[in-house]
NUNUVEX-673723 format. One record per residue: x, y, z of N, C-alpha, C in turn; residue in one letter. Coordinates in Angstrom, 1 decimal, decimal comma, always signed. Layout:
N
ATOM    n_c1    n_c2    n_c3   ca_c1   ca_c2   ca_c3    c_c1    c_c2    c_c3  rovo
ATOM       X       Y       Z       X       Y       Z       X       Y       Z     a
...
//
This chain:
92
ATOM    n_c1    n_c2    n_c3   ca_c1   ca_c2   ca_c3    c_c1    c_c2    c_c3  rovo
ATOM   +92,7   +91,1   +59,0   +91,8   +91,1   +60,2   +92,6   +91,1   +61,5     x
ATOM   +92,2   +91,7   +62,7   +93,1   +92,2   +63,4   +92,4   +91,1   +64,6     x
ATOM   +93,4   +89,9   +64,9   +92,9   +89,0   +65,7   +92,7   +89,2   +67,1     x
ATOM   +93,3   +90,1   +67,7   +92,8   +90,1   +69,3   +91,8   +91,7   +69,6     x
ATOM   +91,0   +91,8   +68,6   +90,5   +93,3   +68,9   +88,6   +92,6   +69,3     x
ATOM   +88,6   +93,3   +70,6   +87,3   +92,2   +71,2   +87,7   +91,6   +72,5     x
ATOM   +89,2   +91,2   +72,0   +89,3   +89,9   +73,6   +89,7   +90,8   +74,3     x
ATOM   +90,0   +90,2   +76,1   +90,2   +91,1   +76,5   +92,0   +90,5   +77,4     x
ATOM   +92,5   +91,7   +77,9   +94,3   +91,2   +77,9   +94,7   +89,9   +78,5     x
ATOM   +94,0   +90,0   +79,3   +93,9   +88,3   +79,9   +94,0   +87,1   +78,8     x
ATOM   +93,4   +87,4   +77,9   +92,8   +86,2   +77,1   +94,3   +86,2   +76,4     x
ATOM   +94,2   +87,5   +76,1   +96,3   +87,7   +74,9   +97,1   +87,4   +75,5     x
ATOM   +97,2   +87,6   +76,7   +98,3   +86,6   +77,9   +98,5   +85,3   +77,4     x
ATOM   +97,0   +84,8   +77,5   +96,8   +83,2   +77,2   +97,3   +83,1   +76,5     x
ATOM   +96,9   +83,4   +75,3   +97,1   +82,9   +73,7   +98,5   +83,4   +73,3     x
ATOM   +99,4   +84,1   +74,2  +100,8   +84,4   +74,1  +101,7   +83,4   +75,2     x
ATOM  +101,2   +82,6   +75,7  +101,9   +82,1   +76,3  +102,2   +82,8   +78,3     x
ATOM  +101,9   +84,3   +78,5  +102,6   +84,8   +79,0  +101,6   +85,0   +80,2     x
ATOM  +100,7   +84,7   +80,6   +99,7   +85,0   +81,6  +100,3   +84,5   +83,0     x
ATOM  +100,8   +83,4   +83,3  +101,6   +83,2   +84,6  +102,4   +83,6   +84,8     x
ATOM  +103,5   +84,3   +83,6  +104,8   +85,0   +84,2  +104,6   +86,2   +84,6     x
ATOM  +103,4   +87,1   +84,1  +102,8   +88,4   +84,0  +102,5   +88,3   +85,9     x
ATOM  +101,4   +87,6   +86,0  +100,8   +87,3   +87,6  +101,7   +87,4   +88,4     x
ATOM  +102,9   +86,1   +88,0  +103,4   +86,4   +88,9  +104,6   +87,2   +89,4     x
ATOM  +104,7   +88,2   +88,1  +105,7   +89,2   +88,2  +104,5   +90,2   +89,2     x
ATOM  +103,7   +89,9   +88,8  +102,5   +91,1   +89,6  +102,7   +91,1   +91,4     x
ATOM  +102,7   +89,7   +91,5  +102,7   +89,1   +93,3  +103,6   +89,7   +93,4     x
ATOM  +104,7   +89,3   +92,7  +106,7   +90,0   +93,3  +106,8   +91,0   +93,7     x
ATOM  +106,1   +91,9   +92,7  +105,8   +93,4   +93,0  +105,0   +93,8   +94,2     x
ATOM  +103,8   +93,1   +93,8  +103,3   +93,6   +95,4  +103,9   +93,2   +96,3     x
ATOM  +104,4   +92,2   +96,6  +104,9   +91,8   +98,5  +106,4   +92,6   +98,2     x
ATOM  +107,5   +92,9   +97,1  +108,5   +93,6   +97,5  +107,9   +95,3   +98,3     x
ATOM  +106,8   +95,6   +96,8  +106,0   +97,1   +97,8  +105,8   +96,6   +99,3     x
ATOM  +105,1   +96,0   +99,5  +104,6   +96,0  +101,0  +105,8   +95,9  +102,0     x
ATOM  +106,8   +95,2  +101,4  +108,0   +94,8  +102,7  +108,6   +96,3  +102,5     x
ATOM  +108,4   +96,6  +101,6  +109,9   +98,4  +101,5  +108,5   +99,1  +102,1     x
ATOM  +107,4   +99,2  +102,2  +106,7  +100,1  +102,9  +106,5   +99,8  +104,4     x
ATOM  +106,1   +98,4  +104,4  +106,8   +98,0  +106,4  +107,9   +98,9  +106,9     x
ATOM  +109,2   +98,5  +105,9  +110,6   +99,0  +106,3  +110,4  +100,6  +106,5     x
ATOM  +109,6  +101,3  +105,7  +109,9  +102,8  +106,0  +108,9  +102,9  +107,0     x
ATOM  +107,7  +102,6  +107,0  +107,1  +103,1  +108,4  +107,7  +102,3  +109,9     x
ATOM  +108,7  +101,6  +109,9  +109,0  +101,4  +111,0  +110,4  +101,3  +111,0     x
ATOM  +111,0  +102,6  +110,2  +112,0  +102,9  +110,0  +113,0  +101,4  +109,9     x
ATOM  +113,0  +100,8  +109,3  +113,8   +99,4  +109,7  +115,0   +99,8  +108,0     x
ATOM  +115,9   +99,4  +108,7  +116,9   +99,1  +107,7  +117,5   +97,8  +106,9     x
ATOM  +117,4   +97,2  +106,5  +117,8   +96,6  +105,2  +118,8   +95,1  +106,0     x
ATOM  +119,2   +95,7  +106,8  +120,0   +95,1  +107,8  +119,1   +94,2  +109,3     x
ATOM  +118,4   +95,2  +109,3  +117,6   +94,9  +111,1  +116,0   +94,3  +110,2     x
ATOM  +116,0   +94,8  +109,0  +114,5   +93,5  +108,0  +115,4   +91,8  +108,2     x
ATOM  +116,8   +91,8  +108,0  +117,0   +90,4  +107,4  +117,2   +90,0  +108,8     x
ATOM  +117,5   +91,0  +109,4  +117,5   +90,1  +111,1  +116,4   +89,4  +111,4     x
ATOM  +115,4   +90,3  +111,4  +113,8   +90,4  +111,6  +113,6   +88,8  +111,2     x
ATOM  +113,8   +88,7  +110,2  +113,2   +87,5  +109,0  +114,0   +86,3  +109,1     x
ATOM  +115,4   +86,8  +110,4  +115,8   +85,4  +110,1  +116,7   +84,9  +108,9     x
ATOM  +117,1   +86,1  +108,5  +117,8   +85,3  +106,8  +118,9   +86,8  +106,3     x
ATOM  +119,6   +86,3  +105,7  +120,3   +86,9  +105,0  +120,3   +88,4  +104,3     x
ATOM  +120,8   +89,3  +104,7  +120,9   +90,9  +103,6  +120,6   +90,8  +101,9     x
ATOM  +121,1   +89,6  +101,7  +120,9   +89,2   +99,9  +119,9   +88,6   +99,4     x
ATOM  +119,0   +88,1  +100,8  +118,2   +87,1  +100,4  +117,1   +88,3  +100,3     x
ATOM  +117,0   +89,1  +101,4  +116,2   +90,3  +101,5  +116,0   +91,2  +100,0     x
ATOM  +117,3   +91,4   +99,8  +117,6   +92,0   +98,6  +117,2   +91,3   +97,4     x
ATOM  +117,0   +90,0   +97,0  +116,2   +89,3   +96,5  +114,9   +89,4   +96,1     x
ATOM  +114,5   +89,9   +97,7  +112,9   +89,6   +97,8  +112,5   +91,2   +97,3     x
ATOM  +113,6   +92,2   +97,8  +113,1   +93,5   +97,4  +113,4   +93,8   +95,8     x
ATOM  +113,8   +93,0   +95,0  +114,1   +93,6   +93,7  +113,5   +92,4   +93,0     x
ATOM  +112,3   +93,7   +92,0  +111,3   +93,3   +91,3  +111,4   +92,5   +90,2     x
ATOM  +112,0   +92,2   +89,7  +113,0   +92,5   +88,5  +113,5   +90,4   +88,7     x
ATOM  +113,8   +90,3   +90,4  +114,8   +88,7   +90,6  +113,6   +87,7   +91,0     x
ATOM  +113,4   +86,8   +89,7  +112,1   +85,7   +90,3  +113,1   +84,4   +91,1     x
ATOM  +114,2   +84,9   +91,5  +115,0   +83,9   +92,3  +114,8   +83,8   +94,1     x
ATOM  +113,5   +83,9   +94,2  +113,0   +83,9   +95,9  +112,0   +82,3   +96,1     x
ATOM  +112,7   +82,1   +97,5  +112,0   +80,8   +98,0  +111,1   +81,2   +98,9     x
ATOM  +110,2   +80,4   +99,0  +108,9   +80,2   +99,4  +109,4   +80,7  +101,2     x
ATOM  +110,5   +80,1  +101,7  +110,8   +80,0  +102,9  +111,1   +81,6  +103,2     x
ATOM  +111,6   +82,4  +102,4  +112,3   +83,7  +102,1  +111,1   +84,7  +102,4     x
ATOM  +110,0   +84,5  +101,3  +108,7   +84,6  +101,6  +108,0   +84,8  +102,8     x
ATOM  +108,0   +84,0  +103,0  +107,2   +83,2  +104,7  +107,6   +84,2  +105,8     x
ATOM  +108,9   +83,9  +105,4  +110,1   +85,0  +107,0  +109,9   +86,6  +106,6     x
ATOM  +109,6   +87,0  +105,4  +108,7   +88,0  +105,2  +107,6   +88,2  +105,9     x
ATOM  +106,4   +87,4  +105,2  +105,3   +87,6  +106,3  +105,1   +87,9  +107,6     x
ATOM  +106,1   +86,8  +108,3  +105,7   +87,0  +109,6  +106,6   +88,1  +110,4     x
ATOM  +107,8   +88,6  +109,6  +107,8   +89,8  +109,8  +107,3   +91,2  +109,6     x
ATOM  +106,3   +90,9  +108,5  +104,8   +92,1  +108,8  +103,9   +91,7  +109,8     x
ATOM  +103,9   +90,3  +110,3  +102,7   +90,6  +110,8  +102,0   +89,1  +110,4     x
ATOM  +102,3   +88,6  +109,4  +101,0   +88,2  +108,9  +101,5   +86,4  +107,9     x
ATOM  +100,8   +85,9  +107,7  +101,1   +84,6  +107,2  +101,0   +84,6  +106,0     x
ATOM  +101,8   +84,0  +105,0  +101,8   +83,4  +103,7  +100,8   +82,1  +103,5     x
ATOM  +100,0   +82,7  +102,3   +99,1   +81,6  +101,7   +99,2   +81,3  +100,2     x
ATOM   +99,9   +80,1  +100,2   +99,7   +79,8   +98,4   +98,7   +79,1   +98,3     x
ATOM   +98,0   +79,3   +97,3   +97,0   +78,3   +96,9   +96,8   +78,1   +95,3     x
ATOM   +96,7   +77,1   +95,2   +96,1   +76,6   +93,5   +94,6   +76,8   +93,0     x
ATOM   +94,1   +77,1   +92,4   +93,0   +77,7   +92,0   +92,8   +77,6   +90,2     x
//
């Protein structure tokens, strides 16, 4: 009998353990997209983003590679308000 045929992927996340690392590989992805798409429409380079933000070329490089869940909240933030816009975590 084929136990997860009916549920739906969410639920197999659960029941594997893996639903919060999935999510939040999801966020990483989206906010690295959004900062490399800031960076090309306003031509910014990689160098004049970490200025922007206040922080380091590696920390940037951190934040832009999908792949490194090694970014601080603070790293984040100096993102945001370098698009524009504020960081909101919430528990839910």
């Amino acid at each position: 009998m084929k136990r997860h045929v009916g549920s739906s992927f969410d639920e197999f996340l659960v029941e594997e353990g893996l639903l919060g690392e999935v999510e939040a590989t999801a966020v990483k992805r989206v906010i690295a997209y959004q900062l490399r798409q800031f960076m090309e429409e306003n031509k910014l380079s990689k160098s004049a983003m970490a200025k922007r933000m206040q922080t380091s070329r590696s920390a940037l490089d951190r934040l832009l590679d999908e792949s490194n869940p090694s970014v601080t909240l603070q790293t984040m933030d100096r993102a945001a308000r370098a698009l524009g816009k504020k960081l909101r975590i919430e528990l839910i």
